[in-house]
C-alpha positions in Angstrom: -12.3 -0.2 44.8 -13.8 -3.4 43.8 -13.6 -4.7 39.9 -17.4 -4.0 38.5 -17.5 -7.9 37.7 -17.0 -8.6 41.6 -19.9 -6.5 42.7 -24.0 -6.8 42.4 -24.1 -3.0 41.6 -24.7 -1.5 38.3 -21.5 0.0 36.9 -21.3 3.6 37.5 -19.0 6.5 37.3 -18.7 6.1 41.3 -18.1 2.3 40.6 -16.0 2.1 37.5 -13.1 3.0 35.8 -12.4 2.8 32.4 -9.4 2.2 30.7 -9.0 3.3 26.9 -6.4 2.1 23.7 -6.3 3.8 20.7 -8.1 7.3 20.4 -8.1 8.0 16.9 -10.9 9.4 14.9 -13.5 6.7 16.2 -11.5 6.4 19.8 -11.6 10.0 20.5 -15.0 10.7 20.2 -16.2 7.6 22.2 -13.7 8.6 24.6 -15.2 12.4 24.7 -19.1 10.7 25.7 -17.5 8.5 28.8 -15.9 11.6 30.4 -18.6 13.8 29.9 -20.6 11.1 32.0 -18.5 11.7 35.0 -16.2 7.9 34.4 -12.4 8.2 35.3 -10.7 7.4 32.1 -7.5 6.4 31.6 -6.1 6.1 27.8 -3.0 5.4 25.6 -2.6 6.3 22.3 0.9 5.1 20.6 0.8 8.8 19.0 0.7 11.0 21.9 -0.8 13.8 20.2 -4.0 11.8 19.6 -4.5 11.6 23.3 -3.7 15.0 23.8 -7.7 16.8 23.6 -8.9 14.1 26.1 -5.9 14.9 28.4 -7.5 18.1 28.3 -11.3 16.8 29.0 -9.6 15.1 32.0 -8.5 11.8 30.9 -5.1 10.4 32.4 -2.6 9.2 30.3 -0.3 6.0 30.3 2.5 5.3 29.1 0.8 1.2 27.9 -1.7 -0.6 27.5 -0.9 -2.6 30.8 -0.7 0.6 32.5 -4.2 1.4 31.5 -5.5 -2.0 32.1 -3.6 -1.5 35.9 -5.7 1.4 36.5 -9.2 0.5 35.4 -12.1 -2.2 36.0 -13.0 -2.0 32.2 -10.3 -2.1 29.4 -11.6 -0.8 25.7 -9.7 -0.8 22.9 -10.2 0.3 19.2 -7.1 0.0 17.0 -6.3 -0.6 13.2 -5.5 -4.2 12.3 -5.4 -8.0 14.4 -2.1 -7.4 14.8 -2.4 -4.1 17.1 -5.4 -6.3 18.8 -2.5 -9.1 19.7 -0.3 -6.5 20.9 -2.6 -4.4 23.2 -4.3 -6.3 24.4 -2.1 -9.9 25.0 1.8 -8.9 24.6 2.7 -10.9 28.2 5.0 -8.0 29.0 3.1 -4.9 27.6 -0.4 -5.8 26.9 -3.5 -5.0 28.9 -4.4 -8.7 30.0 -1.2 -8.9 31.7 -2.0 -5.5 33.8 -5.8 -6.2 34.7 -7.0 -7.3 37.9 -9.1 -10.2 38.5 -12.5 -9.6 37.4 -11.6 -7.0 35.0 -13.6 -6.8 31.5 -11.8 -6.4 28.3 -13.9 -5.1 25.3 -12.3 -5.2 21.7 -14.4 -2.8 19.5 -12.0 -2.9 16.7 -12.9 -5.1 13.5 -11.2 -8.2 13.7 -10.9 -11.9 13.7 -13.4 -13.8 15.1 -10.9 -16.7 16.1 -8.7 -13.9 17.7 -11.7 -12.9 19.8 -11.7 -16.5 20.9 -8.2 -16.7 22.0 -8.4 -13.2 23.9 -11.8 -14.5 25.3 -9.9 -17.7 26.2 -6.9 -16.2 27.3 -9.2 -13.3 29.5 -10.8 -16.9 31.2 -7.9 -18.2 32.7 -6.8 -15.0 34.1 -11.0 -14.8 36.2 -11.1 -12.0 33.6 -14.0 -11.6 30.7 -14.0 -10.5 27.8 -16.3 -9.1 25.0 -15.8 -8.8 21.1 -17.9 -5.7 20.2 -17.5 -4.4 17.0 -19.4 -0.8 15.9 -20.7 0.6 12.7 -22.1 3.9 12.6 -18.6 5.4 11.2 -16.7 8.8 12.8 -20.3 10.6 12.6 -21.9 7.9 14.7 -19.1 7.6 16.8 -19.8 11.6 17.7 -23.0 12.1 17.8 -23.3 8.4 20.6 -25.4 6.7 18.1 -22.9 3.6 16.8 -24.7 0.1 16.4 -22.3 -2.0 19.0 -22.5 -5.8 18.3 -21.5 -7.8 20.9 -19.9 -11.5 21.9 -19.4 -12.9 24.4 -20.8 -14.1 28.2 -24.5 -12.4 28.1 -24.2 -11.5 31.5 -21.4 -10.0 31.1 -22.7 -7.8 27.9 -25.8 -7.0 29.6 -23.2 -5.2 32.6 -21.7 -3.1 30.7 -25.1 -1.7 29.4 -24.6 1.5 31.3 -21.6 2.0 29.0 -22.1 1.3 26.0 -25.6 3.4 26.0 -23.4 5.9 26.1 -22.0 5.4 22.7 -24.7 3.6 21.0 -27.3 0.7 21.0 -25.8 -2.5 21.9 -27.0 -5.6 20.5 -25.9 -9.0 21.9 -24.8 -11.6 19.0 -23.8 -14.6 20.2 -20.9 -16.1 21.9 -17.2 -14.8 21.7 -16.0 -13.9 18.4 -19.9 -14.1 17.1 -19.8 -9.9 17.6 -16.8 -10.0 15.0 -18.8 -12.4 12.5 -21.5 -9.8 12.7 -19.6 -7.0 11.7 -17.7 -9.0 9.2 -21.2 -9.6 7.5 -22.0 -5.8 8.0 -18.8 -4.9 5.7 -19.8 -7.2 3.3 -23.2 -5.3 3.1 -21.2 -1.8 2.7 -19.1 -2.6 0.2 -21.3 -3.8 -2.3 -23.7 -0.7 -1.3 -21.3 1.7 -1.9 -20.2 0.2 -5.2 -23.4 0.5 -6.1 -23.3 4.1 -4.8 -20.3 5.1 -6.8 -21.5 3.2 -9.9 -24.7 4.9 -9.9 -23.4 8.3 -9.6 -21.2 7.8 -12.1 -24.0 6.5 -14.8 -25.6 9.8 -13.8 -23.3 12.1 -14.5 -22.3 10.3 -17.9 -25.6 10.6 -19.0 -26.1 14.2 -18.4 -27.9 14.5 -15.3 -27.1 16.6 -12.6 -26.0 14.0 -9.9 -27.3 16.5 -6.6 -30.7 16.8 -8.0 -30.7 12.7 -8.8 -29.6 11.9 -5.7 -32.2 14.0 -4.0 -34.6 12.2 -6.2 -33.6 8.7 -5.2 -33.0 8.7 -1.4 -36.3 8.3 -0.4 -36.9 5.1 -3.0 -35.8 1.6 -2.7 -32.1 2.9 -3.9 -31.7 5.2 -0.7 -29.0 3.9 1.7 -26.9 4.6 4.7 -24.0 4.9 2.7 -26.1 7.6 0.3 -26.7 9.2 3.5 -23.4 9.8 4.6 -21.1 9.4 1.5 -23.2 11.0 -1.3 -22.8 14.5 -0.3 -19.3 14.3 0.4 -18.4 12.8 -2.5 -20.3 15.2 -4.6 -17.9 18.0 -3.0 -14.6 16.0 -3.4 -14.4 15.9 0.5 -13.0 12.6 0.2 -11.3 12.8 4.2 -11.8 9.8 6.3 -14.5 8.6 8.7 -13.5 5.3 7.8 -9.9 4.9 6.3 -9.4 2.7 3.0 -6.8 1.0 4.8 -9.0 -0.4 7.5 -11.8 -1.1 5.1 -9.7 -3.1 3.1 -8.3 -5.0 5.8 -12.1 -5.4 7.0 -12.9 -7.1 3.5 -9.7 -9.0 3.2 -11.0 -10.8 6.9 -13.7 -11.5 5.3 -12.7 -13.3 2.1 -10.7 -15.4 4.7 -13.6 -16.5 6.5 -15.5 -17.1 3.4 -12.9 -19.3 2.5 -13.0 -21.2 5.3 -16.4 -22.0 5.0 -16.5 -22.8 1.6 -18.5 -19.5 0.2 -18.4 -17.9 -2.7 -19.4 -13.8 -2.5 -18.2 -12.3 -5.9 -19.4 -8.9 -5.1 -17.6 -8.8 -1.7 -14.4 -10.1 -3.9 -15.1 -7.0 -6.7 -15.4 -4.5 -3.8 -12.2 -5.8 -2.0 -10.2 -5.9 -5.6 -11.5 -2.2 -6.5 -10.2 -0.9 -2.7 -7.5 -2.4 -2.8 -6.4 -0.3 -6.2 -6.8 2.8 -4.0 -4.3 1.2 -1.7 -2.1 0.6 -4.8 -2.3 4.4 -5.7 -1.3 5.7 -2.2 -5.3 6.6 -1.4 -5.5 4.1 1.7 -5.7 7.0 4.0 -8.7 8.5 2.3 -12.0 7.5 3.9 -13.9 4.8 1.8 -16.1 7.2 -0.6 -12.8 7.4 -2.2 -14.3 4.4 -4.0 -15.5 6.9 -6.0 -11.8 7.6 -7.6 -11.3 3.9 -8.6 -14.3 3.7 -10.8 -13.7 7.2 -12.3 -10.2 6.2 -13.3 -11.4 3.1 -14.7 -14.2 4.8 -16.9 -11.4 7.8 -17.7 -14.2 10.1 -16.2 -14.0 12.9 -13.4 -17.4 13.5 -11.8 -16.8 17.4 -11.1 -19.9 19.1 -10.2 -21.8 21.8 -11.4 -24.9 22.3 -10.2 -27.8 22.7 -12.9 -28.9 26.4 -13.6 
């Protein structure tokens, strides 16, 4: 079969195969939308388990990430920190680079660093591979219901081929050159985290003052305050269902990325500093594996405040 970037037609489950690392609880689901299109998939997961419900959609599993990469025209891979990028995707002995046939596509949706996006770009280049950078927000309930906001870097042309793809798990939206998809999400992040300090904050002020925090959140969501993150998180945290579409751990390391950059370029974002400081105390309290409305735990204990709810009679 040839490689999708070798040919003039449109990539197609009679055309393509798809290779997939890391199916966790944004992987899976992603994952779940390719098969049920008809694409070959082929996916490792370090915890086998993991990969275990799309073994039984179909998928075929490997034993590494060159493996996958040996048995598909498109690589993607969504894993936890830079680190597991390096590994998966560039290890010379193990990684998927190192398995992928000219004119294969590599496309790192995990958040990351932009200047590791370069390198794997780079790195993709002098093998007459491509890569792409492309980064997702929408969290695990976009990620299931096929509605994730990708943003992409990399070679346009290259972006615009794997259309048919990622319309499958969202709307792609073409950034910049490599590493410009990570810069976007970094910027994202820092949107979120001050949001949903403001969230928590907010819901906290309520409570201490007597109202009942359902009924003032119903009030606000349609008004300038209403956000995303109400959206998603408000509910939730209102029941104590504090379980993870997006884990503390990543978030923090998300945040921390970002700081890093801002350094770089000389900026100074004190609310992006306050958010990262206030998750990180989650971390310190063995909460990184809660999802991120967990934020609303750091602020309580700081206050010496539990919002429990009881709804108003």
């Amino acid at each position: 079969m040839a490689t999708v970037a070798s040919s003039d037609s449109p990539i197609s489950p009679s055309n393509t195969r798809v290779g997939w690392i890391g199916t966790g609880v944004m992987g899976r689901s992603m994952c779940t939308h390719l098969l049920k299109a008809g694409y070959a998939l082929t996916v490792f997961n370090r915890t086998l388990s993991k990969a275990q419900p799309l073994v039984d959609l179909g998928a075929h599993l490997a034993d590494s990430p060159s493996a996958v990469a040996s048995k598909s025209d498109v690589v993607f891979s969504i894993v936890g920190y830079p680190s597991d990028v390096r590994s998966v995707l560039l290890d010379p002995t193990t990684g998927a680079l190192s398995g992928l046939r000219p004119g294969g596509i590599l496309v790192d949706m995990t958040t990351s660093e932009p200047s590791l996006a370069v390198e794997i770009s780079s790195a993709a280049e002098s093998k007459s591979c491509s890569a792409v950078d492309a980064p997702v927000t929408g969290g695990d309930v976009g990620a299931k219901n096929g509605t994730l906001a990708i943003l992409a870097g990399g070679d346009e042309n290259t972006v615009r081929k794997l259309t048919p793809l990622f319309s499958l798990l969202g709307k792609v939206n073409y950034m910049g050159g490599a590493g410009k998809g990570q810069f976007a999400k970094l910027a994202n992040q820092t949107i979120i985290a001050s949001t949903m300090v403001g969230l928590v904050e907010g819901m906290i002020f309520a409570h201490k003052s007597g109202l009942d925090v359902g009924l003032f959140l119903d009030a606000i969501k349609v008004g300038a305050a209403g956000s995303k993150s109400l959206d998603l998180y408000g509910g939730r945290i209102l029941k104590r269902d504090l379980e993870p579409g997006f884990y503390v751990n990543h978030f923090v390391k998300d945040l921390g990325i970002c700081l890093k950059e801002c350094q770089k370029m000389g900026l100074a974002l004190p609310g992006l500093a306050l958010a990262q400081q206030l998750y990180l105390s989650l971390k310190a309290h063995g909460e990184g594996n809660l999802g991120t409305q967990a934020l609303i735990v750091a602020v309580e204990r700081l206050n010496n405040v539990s919002l429990e709810y009881a709804p108003a009679k």
